[in-house]
Every structure is written in structure tokens, then in C-alpha cells.
N, C-alpha and C positions, 0 to 999 in steps of 0.2 A: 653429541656426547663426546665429551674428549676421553681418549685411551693413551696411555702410556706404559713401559716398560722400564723395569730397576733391578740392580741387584738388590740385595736384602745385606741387612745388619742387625740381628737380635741383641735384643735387649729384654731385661726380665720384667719383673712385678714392680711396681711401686721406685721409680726413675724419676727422682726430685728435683726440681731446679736446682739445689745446691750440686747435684751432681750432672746437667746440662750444661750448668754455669757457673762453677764456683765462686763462692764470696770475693777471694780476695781477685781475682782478675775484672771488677768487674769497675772498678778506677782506669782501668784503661781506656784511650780516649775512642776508639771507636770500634765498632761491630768487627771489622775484619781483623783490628789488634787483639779481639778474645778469639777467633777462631781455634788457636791453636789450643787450648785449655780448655775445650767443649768436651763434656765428657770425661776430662782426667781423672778424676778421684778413681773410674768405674775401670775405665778404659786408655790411659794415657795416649796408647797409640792411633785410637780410631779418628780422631780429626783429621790426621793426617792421611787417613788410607780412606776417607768417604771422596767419591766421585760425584760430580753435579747429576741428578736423575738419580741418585739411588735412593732404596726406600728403607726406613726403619719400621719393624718389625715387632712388637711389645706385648706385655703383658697388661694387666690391669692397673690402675689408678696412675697411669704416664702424665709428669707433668706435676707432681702434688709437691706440697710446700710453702715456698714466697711465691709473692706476684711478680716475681720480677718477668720484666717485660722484652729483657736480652736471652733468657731462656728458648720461648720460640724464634727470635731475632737471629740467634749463631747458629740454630739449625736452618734457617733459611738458607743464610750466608753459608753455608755449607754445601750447599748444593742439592740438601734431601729435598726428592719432589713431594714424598708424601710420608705419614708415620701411620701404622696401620697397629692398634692397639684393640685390647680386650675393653680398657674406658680409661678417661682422661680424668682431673681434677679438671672443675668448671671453669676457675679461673684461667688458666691454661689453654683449655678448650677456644676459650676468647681470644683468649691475646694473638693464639696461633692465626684464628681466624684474620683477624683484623692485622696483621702481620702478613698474610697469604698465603699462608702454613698451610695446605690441605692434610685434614685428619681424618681417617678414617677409624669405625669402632668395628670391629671384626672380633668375636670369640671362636671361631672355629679352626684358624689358621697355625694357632702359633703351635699346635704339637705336631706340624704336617713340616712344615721350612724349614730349612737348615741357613745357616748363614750362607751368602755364596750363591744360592737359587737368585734366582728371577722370577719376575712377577710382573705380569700387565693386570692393569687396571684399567676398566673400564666406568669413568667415576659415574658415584650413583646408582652403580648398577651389578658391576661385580668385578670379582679380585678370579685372574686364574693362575695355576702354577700346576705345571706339566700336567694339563687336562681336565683338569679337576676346578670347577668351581665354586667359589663362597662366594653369597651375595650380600650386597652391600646393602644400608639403606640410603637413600637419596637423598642429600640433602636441599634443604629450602633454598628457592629463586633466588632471596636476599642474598644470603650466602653464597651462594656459588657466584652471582655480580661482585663479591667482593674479594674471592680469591680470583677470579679473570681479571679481576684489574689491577693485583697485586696485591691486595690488601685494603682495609678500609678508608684510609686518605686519599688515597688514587681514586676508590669507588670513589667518593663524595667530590671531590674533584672534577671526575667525568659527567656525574650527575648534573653538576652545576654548571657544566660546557667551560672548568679552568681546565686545559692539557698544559701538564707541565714536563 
């Protein structure tokens, strides 16, 4: 079982792709050129203050909107290892997965962390912050092969014996 540890970065209810990813930055020509405008409408400043290994924090419906596919993409490229929400939009849910976006669905966390705390995670299993544990529920075999290998190209790739 892998275990990790992040800071934390709240964010509330209902966190739309338009507000992950804005429209108009999204003509840019690649994932690291939107980095800096992830989050702006909400947050201008936090793309620039998230460190790689920190964790996002949320409320319910994270992720709803467009399909757009750069939404989990610049939170990768961000560096968050993981987003720990009350529930996702499905399509979202996907994209993250298949991107290598580990997401977590937690309701019991978010009246307890403040920005700023720390948080291991024990995936599949459970979330602790200063002593205190929420348990997680574990996600499916399929899934978890495909956040270990990055996301789901890499899976199928491995699967097939291509290493690229």
C-alpha cells in the first residue's frame, strides 16, 4: 500500500473546469504554458504557491462542467499528488483517473483541515491529520494499475509490453 504526505489547499463546493482551467488560456500550446492560470478566476495566486506532493482538499461536486481534458491535466502538472473531495462530477472523475490524477471521496474531512495542515495518506485505506483518522474506500485493482503507471496510456502500454 503506498502512503504519502502533503500540505493541504481548500477549496469549496462545486470547482468547475471553467475555474481549473479557464476558457480562454486553453489555446495555449501546452500543459506547462496553462500552469500559471489554473485556478485564477478562484484563486489567481495559488498556482504559483502549490508545491509538487501537495494535496487539494474540497467540497462536493469538484470537477463539474466541461469535459475538458486539461482540467485534470494542469493539476497534475502542478504537482498535487492527490484532491481529497466530498464527490466529483463523473466525467472528471475519469479523465482524472486516466490522466493519473489520484482522487479521493472523503465527507468527513473538510470541517476538520485548515489550509496549511498536513495530511498522510494511506491510499485505499485511510487519510490521517494530527491523529485522527478518516477512512477511505479502496479503490478497484483496474484503477489503481492505472494511476501506478501514470495514467491510462502508460497502463495499456505496460500491459502490451510497449515501455516508452
Amino acid at each position: 500500500m503506498e502512503q504519502f504526505t502533503g500540505k493541504v489547499w481548500v477549496l469549496g463546493d462545486d470547482i468547475d473546469t471553467d475555474i481549473i482551467m479557464p476558457t480562454e488560456y486553453l489555446a495555449l500550446k501546452t500543459i506547462d504554458d496553462m500552469k500559471p492560470y489554473a485556478f485564477s478566476p478562484l484563486r489567481p495566486e495559488l498556482a504559483g504557491q502549490i508545491a509538487p506532493g501537495d494535496i487539494i482538499v474540497a467540497g462536493k461536486n469538484f470537477g463539474c462542467g466541461s469535459s475538458r481534458e486539461q482540467a485534470p491535466e494542469v493539476i497534475k502538472a502542478l504537482g498535487i499528488r492527490a484532491i481529497i473531495a466530498k464527490s466529483y462530477a463523473r466525467i472528471f472523475f475519469r479523465n482524472s483517473i486516466n490522466n493519473g490524477l489520484l482522487l479521493i471521496e472523503n465527507d468527513g474531512i473538510q470541517s476538520d483541515v485548515k489550509e496549511g495542515d498536513t495530511l498522510t495518506v494511506s491510499v485505499g485505506e485511510k487519510i490521517l491529520r494530527e491523529g485522527k483518522e478518516y477512512p477511505i474506500t479502496e479503490l478497484p485493482q483496474n484503477l489503481l494499475d492505472i494511476l501506478e503507471a501514470g495514467g491510462l496510456v502508460r497502463a495499456m502500454q505496460k500491459l502490451n509490453g510497449i515501455e516508452v
